[in-house]
C-alpha positions in Angstrom: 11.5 -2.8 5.2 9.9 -3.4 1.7 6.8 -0.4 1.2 4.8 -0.6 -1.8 2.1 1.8 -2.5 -0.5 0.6 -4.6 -3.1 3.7 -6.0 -4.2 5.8 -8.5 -2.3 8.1 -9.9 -5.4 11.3 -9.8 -5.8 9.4 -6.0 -5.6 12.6 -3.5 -4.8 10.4 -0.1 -2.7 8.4 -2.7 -0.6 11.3 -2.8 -0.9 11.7 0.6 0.9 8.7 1.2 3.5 9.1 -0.5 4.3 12.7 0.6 3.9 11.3 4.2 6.3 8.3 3.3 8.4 10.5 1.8 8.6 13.1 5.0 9.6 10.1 6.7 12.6 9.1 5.1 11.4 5.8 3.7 11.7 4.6 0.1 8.8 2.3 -1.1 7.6 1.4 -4.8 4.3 3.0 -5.9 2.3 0.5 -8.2 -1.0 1.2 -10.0 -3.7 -0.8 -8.2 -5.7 -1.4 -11.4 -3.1 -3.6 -12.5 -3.5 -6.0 -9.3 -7.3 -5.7 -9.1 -8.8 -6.6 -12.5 -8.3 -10.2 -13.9 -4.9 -10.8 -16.0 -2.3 -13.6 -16.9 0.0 -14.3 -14.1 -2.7 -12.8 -11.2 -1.7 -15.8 -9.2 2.0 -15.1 -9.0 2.4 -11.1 -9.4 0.5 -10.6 -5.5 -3.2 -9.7 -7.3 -4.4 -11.9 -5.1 -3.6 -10.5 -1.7 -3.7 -7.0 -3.1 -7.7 -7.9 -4.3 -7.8 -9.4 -0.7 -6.8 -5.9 0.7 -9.1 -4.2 -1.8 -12.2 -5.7 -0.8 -11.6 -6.0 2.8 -10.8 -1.7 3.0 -14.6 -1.4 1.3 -12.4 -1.0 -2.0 -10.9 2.2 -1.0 -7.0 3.0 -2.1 -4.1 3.6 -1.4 -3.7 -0.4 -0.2 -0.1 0.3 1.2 2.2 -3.1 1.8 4.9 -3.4 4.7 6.7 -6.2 4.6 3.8 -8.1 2.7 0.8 -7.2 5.3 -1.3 -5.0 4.0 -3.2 -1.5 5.6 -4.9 0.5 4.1 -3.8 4.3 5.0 -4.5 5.5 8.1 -3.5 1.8 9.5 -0.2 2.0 7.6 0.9 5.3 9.2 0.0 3.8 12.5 1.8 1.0 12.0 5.2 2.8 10.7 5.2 5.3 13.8 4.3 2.6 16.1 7.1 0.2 14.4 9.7 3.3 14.4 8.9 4.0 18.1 10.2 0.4 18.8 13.3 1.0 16.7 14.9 3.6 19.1 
């Protein structure tokens, strides 16, 4: 399962996500989401455009946390890990 975190790092439920992610044993790559959601060379091959997607769609609130290339923002995400995990055992 490929995790990436994209946030701020002075972002409190940032943080939260990542100590929850952490508690749960999963490894996942933390990005800076300014990077994806202001205008740069290459935003159509790097993923800005389905993190910007994700941005706008969660009312521009962060983290924006990717599993396996959907994105949630992060009360979704946790859902979807502990309902995914659940079907693992």
């Amino acid at each position: 399962m490929k995790i990436i975190v994209y946030g701020k790092p002075s972002c409190g439920l940032c943080s939260a996500a990542k100590e929850k992610l952490k508690r749960m044993g999963l490894e996942f790559e933390d990005k800076e989401i300014e990077s994806y959601t202001t205008p740069h060379k290459g935003w159509e091959k790097d993923e800005s455009i389905e993190v910007m997607a994700a941005y706008l769609l969660q009312d521009r609130t962060y983290p924006i946390i990717s599993i396996d290339g959907m994105y949630f923002n992060y009360p979704n995400a946790m859902k979807f890990l502990k309902k995914h995990r659940r079907k693992q055992k």
